[in-house]
N, C-alpha and C positions, 0 to 999 in steps of 0.2 A: 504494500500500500504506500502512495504516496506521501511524504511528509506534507502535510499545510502550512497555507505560507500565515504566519501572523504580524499583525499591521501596529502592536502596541509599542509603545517606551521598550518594553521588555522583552521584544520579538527576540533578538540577538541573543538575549541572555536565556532564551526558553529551548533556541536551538542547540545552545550549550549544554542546556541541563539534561536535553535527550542524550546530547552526543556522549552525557557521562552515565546516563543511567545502562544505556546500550552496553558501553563499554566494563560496565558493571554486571555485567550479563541477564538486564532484564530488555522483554520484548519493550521498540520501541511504541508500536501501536495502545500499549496498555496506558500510554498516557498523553495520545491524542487531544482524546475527550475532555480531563479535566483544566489542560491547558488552553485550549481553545475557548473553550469557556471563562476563563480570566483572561485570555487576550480579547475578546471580545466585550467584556463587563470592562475595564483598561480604557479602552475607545469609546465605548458609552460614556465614561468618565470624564471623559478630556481629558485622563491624566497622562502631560505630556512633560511631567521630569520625571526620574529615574526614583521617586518616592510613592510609598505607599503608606499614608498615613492611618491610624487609629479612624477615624472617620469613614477613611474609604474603605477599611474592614468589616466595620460593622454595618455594612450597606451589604459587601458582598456574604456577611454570614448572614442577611434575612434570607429567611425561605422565601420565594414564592409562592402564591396563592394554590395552583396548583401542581408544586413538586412535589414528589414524594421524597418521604421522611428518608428513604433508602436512597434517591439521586440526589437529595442533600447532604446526608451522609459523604458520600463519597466526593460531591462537588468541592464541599471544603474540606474534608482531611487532605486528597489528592493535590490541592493551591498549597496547602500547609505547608507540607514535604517543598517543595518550589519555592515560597517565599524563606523557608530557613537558609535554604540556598544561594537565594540571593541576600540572605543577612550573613552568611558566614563570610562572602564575598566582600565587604562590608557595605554593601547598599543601605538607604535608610527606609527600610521596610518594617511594619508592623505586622508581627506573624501572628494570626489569626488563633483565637481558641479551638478546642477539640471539641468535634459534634459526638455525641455520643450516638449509636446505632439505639433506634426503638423499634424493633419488629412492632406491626398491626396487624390485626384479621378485619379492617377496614375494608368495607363491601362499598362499591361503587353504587351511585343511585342511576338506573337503568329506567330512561323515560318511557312513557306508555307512545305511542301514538297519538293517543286523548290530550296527553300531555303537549306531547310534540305541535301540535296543529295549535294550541292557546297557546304557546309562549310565538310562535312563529307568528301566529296573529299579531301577538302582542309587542313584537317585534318590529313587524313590518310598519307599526302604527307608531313607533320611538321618533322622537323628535328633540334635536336640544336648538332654541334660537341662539348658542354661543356657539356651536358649529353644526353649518349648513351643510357639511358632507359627512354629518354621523348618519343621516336619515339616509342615504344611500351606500355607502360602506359597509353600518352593521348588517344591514340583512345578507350582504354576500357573504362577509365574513363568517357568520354562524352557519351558515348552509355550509358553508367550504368544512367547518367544525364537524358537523354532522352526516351530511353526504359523502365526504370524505374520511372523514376518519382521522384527521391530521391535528397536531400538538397546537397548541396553541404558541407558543414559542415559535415553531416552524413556520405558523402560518401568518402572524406579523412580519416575521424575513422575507417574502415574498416581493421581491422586486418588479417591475415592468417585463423588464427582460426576460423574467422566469415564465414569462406569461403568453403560451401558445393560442392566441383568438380562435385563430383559422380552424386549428383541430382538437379545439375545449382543451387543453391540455396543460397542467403548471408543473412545472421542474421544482422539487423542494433541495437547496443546497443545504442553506445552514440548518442543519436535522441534528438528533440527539441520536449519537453512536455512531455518529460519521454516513449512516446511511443515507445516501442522497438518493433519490426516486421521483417517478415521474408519479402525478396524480391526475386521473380522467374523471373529467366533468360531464354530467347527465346533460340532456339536449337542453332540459328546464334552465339548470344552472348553470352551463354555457352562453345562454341567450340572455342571464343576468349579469354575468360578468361582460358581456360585451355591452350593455347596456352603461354597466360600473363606467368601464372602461370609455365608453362616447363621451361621458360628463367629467371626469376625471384625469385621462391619464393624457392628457395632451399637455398638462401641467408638468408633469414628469418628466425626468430624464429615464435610460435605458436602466441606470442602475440608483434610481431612487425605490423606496418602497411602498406598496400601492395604497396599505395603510395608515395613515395619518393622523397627526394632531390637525389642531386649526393653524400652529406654526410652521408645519411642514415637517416635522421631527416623525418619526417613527410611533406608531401608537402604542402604549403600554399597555401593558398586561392588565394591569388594577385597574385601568379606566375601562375598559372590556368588561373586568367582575364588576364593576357600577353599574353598569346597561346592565347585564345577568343579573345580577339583583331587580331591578325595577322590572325587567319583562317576568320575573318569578313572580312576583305579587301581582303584575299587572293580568297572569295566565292563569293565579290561584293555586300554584304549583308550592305547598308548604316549604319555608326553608329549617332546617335544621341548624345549620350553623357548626363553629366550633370544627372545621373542616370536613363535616359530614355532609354537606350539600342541601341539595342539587349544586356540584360543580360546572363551572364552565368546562372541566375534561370529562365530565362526563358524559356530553355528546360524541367523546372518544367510542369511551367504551360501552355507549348503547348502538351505534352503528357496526363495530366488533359483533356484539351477539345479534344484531339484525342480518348482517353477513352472514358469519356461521350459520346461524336459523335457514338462510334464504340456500346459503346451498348444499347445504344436506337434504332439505327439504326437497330439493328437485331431482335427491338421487346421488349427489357427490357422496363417496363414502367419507366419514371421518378423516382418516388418514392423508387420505388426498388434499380435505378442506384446508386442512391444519396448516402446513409449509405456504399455501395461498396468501390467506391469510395473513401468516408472520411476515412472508416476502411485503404484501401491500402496504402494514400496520410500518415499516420498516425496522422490525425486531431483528437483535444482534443474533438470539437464537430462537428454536423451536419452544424451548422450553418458558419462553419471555410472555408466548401467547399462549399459555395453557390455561393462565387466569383467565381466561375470555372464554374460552371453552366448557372451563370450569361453572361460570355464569349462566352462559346458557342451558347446559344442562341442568342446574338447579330452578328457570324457570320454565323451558320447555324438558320436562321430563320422559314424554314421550320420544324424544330423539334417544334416550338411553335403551329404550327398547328394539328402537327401530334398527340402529347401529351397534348392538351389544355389543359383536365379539369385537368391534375395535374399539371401543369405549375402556371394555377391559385391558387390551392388545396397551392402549397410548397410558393409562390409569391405573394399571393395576389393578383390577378388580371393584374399581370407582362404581360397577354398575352394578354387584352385588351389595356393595355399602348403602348404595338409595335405594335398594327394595325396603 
């Protein structure tokens, strides 16, 4: 795999620390991901000297709204190990505390359809008078969440350029686990994004991103959870809270079990579905989409019957446990 190029204060000094961890006999690939993600948090920053203050730590140790507690785990211990590195060198860097790992049996909230159709109402009806192109933006952006199946993270990266009109089609680069993949848009939500696209992107350059503020900056995450909040109540769709949802990721992982559902249902065996699947969702392994699988099964049950012997085959015996 190719090295990435990184754009921060600290590009040089990042290509350093691979060239020693290699030579230390670890794979370089195992620490793509967590560097790329502080060279890109780095340029979000503007931090353009060679410091990392106390300040700019404790930005990059908040969680995200919706990261899991396991990709922030590793997000900041993985910069850790990197920032002592560049303190032993003697840079003036602030090394970041330890996250402590908390396994959860935290179940995703999987919209009904019922559901789906009042927040999308409630949606398409969002309006803010401080910016004139949220009322056209959000509603592409949540379809792309939902009909596609795509991170939220990934889908604010979404450039001009990433964006095939002609044949509904968007290239996602900047992805979690270096997985870069193309994503195919339904005829519905191709004729929305070219719609986006007439009113919007003639503003743009080729490598701007198509999501916005009303300054032209990149759209944030947390102002996304604002609108998902307000179309929650505006659909009736109870929030729970306290990171148990209804998530903005959880139009991930209801489109995950509506997949799976739809093509076992027409006949795909298990087996087959599975690797599909992982390949689209752009999981590092088989084993990343088994939570998905796992979902479905527990609310269409009838697929356990339908596909025993491979239910057992991928599970272990999963389909004598739910008798």
């Amino acid at each position: 795999m190719r090295r990435p190029v990184f754009n921060s204060i600290f590009a040089d000094e990042m290509n350093h620390y691979m060239d020693d961890r290699v030579a230390a006999g670890f794979q370089e690939s195992g620490y793509y991901g967590n560097l790329r993600k502080f060279d890109r948090f780095c340029c979000e920053e503007k931090i353009i000297t060679s410091i990392f203050t106390e300040e700019n730590a404790n930005r990059w140790l908040k969680r995200s709204i919706d990261e899991a507690t396991t990709t922030h785990y590793k997000r900041i211990n993985g910069s850790k190990h990197f920032l002592m590195y560049l303190k032993r060198k003697g840079y003036d860097v602030f090394v970041v505390r330890d996250v402590h790992f908390r396994p959860t049996d935290f179940q995703p909230h999987i919209y009904t359809k019922e559901q789906a159709q009042r927040y999308f109402l409630a949606l398409d009806s969002y309006s803010d008078p401080r910016r004139k192109k949220a009322a056209i933006q959000y509603p592409v952006l949540f379809r792309i969440l939902y009909c596609c199946g795509t991170r939220i993270s990934e889908t604010l990266r979404i450039r001009k350029m990433d964006v095939d009109l002609d044949n509904g089609i968007i290239k996602l680069f900047e992805t979690k686990n270096n997985c870069e993949r193309y994503i195919v848009l339904n005829d519905e939500l191709s004729d929305l994004m070219r719609q986006f696209a007439n009113k919007c992107f003639y503003l743009l350059s080729d490598s701007d991103y198509i999501f916005t503020t009303r300054t032209g900056n990149r759209l944030h995450e947390n102002q996304v959870y604002d609108v998902h909040r307000i179309c929650l109540v505006k659909a009736g769709i109870p929030y729970i809270g306290n990171g148990l949802g209804p998530r903005v990721h959880d139009w991930r992982h209801t489109m995950a079990v509506e997949s799976f559902k739809q093509m076992v249902d027409s006949g795909l065996d298990m087996y087959v579905a599975l690797p599909i699947l992982s390949t689209y969702l752009g999981h590092k392994t088989i084993f990343a989409t088994e939570k998905y699988v796992r979902l479905t099964l527990q609310i269409y049950p009838h697929i356990v019957e339908k596909f025993r012997s491979s239910v057992d085959f991928i599970f272990g015996g999963l389909a004598n446990e739910n008798n």
